[in-house]
Rosetta silent file (secondary structure, phi, psi, omega in degrees, C-alpha in Angstrom):
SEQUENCE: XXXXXXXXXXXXXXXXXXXXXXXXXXXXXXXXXXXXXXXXXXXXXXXXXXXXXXXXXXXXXXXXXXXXXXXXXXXXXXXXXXXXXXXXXXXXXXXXXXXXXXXXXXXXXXXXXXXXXXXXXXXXXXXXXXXXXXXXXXXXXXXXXXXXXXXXXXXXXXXXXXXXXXXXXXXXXXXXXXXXXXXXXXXXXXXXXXXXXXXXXXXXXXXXXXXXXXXXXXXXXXXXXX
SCORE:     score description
SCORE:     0.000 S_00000001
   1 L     0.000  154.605 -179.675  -28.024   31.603  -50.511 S_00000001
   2 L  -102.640  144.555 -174.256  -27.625   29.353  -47.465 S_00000001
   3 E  -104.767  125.134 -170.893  -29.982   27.445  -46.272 S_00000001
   4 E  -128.276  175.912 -171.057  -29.571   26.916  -42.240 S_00000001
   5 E  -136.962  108.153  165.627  -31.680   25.691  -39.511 S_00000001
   6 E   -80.735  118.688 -103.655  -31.939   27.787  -36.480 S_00000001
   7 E  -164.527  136.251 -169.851  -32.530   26.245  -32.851 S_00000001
   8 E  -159.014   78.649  155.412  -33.484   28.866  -30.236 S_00000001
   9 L  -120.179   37.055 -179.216  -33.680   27.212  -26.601 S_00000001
  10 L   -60.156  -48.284 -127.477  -31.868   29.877  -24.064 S_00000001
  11 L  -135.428 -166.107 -152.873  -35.358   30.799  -22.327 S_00000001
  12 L   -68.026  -52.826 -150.629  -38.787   29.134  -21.369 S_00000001
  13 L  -119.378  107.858 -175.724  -40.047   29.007  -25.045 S_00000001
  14 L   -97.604 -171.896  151.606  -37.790   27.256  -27.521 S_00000001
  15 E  -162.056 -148.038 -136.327  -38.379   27.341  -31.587 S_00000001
  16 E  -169.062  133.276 -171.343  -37.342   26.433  -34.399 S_00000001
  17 E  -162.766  134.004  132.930  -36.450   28.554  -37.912 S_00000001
  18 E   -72.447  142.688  169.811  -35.465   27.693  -41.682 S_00000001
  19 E  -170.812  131.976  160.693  -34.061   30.462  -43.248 S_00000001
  20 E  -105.140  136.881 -161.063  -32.300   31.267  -46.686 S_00000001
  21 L    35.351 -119.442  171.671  -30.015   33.783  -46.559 S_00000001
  22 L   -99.887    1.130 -172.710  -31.987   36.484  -43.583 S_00000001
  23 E   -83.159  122.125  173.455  -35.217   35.489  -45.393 S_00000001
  24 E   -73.286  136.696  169.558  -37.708   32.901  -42.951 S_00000001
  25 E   -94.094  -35.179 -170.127  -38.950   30.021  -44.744 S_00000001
  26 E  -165.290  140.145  148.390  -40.533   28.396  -41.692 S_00000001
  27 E  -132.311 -179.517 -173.968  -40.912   28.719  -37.850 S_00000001
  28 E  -171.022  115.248 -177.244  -41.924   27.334  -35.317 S_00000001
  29 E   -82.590  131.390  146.441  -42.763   28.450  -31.919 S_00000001
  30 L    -5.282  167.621  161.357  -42.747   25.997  -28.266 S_00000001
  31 L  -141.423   10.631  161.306  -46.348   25.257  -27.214 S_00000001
  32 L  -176.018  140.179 -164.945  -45.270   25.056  -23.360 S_00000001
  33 L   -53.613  114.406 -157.788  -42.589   26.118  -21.146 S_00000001
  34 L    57.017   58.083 -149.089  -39.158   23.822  -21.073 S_00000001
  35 L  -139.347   32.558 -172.179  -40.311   21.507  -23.011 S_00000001
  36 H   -76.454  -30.197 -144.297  -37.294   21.638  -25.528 S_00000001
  37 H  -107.906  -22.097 -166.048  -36.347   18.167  -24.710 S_00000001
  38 H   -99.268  -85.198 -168.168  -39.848   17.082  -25.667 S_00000001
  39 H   -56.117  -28.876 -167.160  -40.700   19.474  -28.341 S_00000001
  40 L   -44.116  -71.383 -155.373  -37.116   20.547  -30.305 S_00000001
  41 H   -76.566  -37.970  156.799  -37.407   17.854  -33.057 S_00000001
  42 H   -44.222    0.362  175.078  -41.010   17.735  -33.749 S_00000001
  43 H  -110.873  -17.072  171.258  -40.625   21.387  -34.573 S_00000001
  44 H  -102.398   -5.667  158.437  -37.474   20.801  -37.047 S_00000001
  45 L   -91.780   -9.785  171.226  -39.026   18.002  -38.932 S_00000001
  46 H   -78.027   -4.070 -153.280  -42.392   20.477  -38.949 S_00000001
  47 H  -120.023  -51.017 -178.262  -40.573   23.452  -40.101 S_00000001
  48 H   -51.068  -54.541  167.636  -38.306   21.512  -42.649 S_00000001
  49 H   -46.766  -68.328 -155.151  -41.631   20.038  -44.274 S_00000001
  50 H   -49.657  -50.173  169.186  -43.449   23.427  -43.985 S_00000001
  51 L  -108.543   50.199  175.498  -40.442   24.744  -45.924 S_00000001
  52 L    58.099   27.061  169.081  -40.054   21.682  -48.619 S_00000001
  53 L  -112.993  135.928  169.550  -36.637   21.489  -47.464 S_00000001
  54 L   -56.781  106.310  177.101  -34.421   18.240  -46.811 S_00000001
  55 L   -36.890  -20.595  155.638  -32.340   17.767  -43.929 S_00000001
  56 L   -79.380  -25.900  164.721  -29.456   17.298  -46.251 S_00000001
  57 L   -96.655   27.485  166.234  -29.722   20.008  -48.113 S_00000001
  58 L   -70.923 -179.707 -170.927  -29.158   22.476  -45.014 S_00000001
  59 L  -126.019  -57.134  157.058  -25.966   24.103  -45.426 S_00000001
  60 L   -90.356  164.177  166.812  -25.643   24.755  -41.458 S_00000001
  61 E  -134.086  115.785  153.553  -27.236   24.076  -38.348 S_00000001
  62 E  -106.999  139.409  179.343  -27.468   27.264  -35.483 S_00000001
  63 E  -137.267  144.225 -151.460  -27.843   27.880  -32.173 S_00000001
  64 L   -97.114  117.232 -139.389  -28.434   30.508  -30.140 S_00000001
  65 L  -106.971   36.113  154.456  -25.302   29.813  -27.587 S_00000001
  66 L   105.014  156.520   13.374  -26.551   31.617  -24.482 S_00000001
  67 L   -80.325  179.872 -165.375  -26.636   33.142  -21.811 S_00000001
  68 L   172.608  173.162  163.986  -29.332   31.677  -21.022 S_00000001
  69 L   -73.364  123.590 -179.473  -31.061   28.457  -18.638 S_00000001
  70 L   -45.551  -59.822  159.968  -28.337   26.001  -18.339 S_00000001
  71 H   -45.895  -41.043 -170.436  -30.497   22.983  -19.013 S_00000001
  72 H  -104.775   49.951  156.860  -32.177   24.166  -21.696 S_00000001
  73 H  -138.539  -62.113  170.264  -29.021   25.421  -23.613 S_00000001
  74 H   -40.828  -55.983  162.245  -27.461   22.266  -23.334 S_00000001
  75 H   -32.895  -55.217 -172.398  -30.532   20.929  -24.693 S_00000001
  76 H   -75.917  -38.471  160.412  -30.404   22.584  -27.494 S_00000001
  77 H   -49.550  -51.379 -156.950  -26.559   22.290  -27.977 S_00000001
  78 H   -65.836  -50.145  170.187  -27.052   18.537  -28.115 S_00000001
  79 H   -36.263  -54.815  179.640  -29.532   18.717  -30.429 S_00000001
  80 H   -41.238  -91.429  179.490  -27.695   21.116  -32.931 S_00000001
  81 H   -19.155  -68.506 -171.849  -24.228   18.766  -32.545 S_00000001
  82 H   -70.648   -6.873  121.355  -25.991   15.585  -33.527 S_00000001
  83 H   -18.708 -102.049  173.554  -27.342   17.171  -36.677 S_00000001
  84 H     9.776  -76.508 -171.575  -23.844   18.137  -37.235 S_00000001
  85 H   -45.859  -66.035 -159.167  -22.267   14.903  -36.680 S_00000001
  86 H   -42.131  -74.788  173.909  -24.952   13.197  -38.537 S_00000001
  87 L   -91.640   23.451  158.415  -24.744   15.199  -41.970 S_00000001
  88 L    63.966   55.813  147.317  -20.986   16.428  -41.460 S_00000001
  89 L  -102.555  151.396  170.666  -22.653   20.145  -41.483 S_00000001
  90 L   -88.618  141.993 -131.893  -20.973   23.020  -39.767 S_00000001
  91 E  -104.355  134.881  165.836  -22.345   24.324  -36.324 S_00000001
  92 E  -103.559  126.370  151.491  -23.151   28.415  -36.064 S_00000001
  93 E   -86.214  120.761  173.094  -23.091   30.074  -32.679 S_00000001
  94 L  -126.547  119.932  178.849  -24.842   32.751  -32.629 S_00000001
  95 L   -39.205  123.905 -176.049  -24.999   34.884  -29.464 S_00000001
  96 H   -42.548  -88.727  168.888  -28.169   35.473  -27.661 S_00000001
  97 H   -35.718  -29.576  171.681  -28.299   38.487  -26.640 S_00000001
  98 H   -69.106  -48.638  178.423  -26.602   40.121  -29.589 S_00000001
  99 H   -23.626  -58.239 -168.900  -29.841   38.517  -31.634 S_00000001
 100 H   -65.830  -23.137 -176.171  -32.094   40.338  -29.175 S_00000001
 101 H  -101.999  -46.064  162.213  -30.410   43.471  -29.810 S_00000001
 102 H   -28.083  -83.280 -176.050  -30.688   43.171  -33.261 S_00000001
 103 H   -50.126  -92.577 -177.231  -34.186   42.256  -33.547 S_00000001
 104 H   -27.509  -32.194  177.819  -35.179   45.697  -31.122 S_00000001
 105 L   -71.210   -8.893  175.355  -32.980   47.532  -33.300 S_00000001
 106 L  -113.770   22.207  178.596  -35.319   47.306  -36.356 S_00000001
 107 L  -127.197  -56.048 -166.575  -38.522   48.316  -34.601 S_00000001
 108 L   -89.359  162.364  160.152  -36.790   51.240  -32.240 S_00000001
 109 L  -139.433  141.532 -166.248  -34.137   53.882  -32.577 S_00000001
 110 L  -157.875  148.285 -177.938  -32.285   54.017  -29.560 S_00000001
 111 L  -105.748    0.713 -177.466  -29.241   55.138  -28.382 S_00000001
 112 E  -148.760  139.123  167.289  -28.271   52.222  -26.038 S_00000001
 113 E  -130.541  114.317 -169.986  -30.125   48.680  -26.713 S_00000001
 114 E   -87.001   58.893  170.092  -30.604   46.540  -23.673 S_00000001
 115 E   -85.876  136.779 -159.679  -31.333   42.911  -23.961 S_00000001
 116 L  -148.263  140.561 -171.490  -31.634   41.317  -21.058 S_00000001
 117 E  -131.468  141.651  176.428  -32.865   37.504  -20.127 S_00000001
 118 E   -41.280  140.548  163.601  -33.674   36.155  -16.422 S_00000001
 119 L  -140.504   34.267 -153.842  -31.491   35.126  -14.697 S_00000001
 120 L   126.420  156.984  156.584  -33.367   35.006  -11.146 S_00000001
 121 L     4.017 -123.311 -165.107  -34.663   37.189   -8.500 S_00000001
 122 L  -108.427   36.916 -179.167  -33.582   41.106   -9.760 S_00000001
 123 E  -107.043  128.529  168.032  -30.344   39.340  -11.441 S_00000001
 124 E  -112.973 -174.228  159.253  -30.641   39.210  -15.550 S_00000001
 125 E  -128.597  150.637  173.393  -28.057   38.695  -17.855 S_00000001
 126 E  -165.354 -138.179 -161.537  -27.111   41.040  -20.407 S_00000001
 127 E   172.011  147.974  175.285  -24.709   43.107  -22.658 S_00000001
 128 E  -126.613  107.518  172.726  -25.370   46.931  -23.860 S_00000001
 129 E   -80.935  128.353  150.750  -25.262   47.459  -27.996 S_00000001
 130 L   -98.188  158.986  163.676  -24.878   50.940  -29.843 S_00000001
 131 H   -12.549  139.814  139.962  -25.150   51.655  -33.430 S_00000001
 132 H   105.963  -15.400 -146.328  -23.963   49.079  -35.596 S_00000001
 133 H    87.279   26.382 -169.624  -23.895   46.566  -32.816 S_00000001
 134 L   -80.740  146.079 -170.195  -21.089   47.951  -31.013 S_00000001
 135 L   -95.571   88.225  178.219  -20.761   46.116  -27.910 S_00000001
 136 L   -60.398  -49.700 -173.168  -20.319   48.976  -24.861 S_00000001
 137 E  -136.140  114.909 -156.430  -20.745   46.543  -22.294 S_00000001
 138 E   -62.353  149.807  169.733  -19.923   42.935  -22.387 S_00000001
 139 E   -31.809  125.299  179.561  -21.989   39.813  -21.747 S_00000001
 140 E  -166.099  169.962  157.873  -22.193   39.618  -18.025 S_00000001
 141 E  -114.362  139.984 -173.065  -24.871   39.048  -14.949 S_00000001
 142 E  -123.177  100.747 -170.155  -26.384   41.991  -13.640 S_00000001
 143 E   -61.546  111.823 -169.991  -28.043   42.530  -10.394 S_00000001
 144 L   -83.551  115.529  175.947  -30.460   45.527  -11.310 S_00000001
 145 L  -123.981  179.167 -166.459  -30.535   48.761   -9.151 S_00000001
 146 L  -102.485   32.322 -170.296  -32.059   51.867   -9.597 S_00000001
 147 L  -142.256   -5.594  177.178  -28.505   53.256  -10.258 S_00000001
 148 L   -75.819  -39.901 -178.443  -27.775   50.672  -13.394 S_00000001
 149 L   -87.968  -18.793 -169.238  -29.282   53.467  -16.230 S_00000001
 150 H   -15.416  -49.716  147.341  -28.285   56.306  -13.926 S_00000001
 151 H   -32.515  -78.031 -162.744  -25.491   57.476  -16.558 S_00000001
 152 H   -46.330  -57.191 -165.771  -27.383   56.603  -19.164 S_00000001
 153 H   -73.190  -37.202 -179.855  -30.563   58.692  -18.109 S_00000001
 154 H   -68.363  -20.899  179.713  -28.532   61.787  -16.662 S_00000001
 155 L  -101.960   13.319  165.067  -27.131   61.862  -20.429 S_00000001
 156 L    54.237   56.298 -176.648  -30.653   62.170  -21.553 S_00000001
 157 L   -89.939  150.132  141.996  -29.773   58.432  -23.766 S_00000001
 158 L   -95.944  170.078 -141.742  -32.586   56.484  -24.997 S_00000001
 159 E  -131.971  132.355  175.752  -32.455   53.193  -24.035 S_00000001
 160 E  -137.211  115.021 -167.272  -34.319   50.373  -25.593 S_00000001
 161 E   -87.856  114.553 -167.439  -35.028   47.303  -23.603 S_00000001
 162 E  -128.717  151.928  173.146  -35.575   43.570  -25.250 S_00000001
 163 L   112.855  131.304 -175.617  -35.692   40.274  -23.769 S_00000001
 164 L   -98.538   56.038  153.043  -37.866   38.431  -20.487 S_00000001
 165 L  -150.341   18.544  149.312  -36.083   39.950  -18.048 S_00000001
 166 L   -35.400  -54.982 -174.834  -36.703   43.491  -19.301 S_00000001
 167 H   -42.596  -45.852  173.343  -39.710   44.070  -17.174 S_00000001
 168 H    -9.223  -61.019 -141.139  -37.069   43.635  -13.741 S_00000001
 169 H   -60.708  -39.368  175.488  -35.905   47.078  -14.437 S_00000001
 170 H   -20.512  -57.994 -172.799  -39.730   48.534  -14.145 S_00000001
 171 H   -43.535  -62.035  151.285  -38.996   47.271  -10.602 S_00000001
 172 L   -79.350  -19.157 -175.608  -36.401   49.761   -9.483 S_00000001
 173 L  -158.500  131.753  167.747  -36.409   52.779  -11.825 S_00000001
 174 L  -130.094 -175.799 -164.803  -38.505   53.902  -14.841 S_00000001
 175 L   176.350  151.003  178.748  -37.578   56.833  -16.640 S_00000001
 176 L  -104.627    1.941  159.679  -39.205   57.994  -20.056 S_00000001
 177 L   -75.305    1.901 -167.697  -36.022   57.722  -22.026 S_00000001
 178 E   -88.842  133.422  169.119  -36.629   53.659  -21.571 S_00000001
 179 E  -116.532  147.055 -164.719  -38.341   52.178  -24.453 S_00000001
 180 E  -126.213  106.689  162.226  -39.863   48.435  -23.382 S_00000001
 181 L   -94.504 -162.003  169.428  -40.570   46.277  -26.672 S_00000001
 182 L  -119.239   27.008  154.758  -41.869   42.798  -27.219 S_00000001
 183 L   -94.964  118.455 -175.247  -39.180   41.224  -28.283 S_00000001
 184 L   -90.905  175.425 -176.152  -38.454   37.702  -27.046 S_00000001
 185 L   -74.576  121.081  178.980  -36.181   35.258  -27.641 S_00000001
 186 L  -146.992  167.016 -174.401  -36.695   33.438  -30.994 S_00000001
 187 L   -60.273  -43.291 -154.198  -35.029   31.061  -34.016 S_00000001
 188 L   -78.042   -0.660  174.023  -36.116   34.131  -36.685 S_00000001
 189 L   -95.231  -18.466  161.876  -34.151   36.448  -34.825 S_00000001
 190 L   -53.780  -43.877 -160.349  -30.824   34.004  -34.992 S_00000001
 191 H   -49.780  -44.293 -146.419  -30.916   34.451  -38.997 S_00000001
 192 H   -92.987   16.161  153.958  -29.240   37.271  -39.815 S_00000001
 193 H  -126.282   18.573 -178.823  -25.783   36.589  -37.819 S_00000001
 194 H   -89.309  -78.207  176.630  -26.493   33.155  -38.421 S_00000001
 195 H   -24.508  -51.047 -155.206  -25.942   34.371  -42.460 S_00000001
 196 H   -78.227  -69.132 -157.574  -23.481   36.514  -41.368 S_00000001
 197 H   -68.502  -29.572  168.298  -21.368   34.168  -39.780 S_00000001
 198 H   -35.350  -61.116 -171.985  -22.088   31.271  -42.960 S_00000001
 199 H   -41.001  -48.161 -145.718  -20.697   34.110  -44.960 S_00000001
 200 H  -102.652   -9.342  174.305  -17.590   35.043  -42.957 S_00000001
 201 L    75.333   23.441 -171.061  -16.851   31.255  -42.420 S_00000001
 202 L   -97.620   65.128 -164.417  -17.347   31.655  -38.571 S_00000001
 203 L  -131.443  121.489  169.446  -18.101   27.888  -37.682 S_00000001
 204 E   -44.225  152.017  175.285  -17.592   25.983  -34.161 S_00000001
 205 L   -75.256  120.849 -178.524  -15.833   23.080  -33.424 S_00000001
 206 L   -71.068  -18.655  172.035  -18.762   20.714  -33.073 S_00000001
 207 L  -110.702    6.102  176.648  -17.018   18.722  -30.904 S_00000001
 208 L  -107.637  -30.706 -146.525  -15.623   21.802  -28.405 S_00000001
 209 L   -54.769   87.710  171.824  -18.528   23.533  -28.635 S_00000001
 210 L  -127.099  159.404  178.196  -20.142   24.744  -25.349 S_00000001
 211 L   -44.731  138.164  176.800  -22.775   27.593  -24.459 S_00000001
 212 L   -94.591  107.290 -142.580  -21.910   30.268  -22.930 S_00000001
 213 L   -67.797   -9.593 -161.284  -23.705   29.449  -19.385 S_00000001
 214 L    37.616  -10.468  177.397  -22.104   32.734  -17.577 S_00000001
 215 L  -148.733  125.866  173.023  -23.275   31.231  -14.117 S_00000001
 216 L   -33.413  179.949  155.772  -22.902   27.118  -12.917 S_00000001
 217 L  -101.872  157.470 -157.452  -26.692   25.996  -12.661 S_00000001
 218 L   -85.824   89.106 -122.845  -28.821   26.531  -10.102 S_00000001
 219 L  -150.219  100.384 -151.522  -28.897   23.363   -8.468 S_00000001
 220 L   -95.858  169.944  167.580  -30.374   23.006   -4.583 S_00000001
 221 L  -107.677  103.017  179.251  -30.226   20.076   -2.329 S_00000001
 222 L   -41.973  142.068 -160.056  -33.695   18.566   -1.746 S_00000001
 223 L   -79.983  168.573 -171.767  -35.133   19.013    1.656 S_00000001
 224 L   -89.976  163.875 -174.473  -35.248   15.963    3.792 S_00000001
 225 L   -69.623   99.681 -161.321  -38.373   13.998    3.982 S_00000001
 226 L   -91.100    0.000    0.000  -39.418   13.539    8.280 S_00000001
């Protein structure tokens, strides 16, 4: 079975996951918000101890490639890459959102699954999953109106919402086909298309590689000083 090391910084709260084959060996959660830059590698040489494994004897290194905040996906890219470089291992992408959709899908039954991560004021980003993991509606940003489930609700679907920018929707429409879990963005939710893609041979160019940011960064001009 392969042994890979997952890296999970799209959102506020990064961590940090071992994992053989889909089984977790070790995690490790953030202990304070964007602090990736700070925190990343003290949580991959704690999680590597906690599970008696060698950084050489990873098979992979993954990362959960967005969307997501644009600093702190880059962070985490860099991190990943020099790993890479370092022991000539090959780099897993694994999509965010699909993760997120995953992960909801093995607590819920749902007929639409809805992960969705801030992206701002009522804008998230997100992607809509069916059985299987069929992808209805592609990775995009989505301004949220009380007319975004409208379909969905008139067609009596349920709906299952994952991700911390679920709550948003609360905000224009609720509806009792919506199911709201508590799943957030994490490393242990990267295994099992992290495995998936080891298996299938699915591995980025480590030197090409970049996240997928879906929006520039948000990036203001400081006001002047009188």
């Amino acid at each position: 079975m392969a042994i890979i090391l997952n890296i999970e910084t799209a959102t506020d709260i990064g961590s940090v996951c071992v994992s053989k084959g889909e089984k977790i060996l070790a995690t490790k959660d953030g202990s304070s918000t964007f602090s990736h830059a700070k925190e990343t590698t003290l949580m991959i040489e704690s999680c590597l101890m906690e599970a008696g494994i060698a950084m050489q004897d990873l098979d992979a290194i993954a990362i959960s490639s967005g969307p997501g905040s644009y600093t702190s996906l880059r962070i985490g890219t860099s991190i990943a890459k020099g790993i890479c470089y370092a022991l000539d291992k090959p780099l897993i992408a694994v999509n965010t959102l699909e993760s997120l959709a995953l992960a909801a899908s093995k607590i819920e039954q749902g007929t639409i699954y809805a992960p969705m991560i801030d992206a701002r004021r009522m804008e998230v980003y997100t992607a809509f999953y069916e059985a299987g993991m069929i992808c209805t509606l592609p990775m995009q940003p989505l301004i949220l109106d009380e007319k975004t489930f409208d379909l969905a609700i008139k067609a009596q679907k349920k709906i299952v919402f994952a991700g911390n920018g679920a709550e948003k929707i609360k905000k224009v429409v609720n509806s009792s086909q919506f199911i709201f879990t508590n799943i957030l963005c994490a490393a242990k939710h990267l295994a099992p298309l992290a495995f998936k893609a080891f298996e299938n041979k699915q591995f980025e160019s480590v030197a090409y590689f970049e996240p997928d940011y879906l929006k520039p960064p948000n990036i203001t001009t400081p006001k002047k000083i009188l």
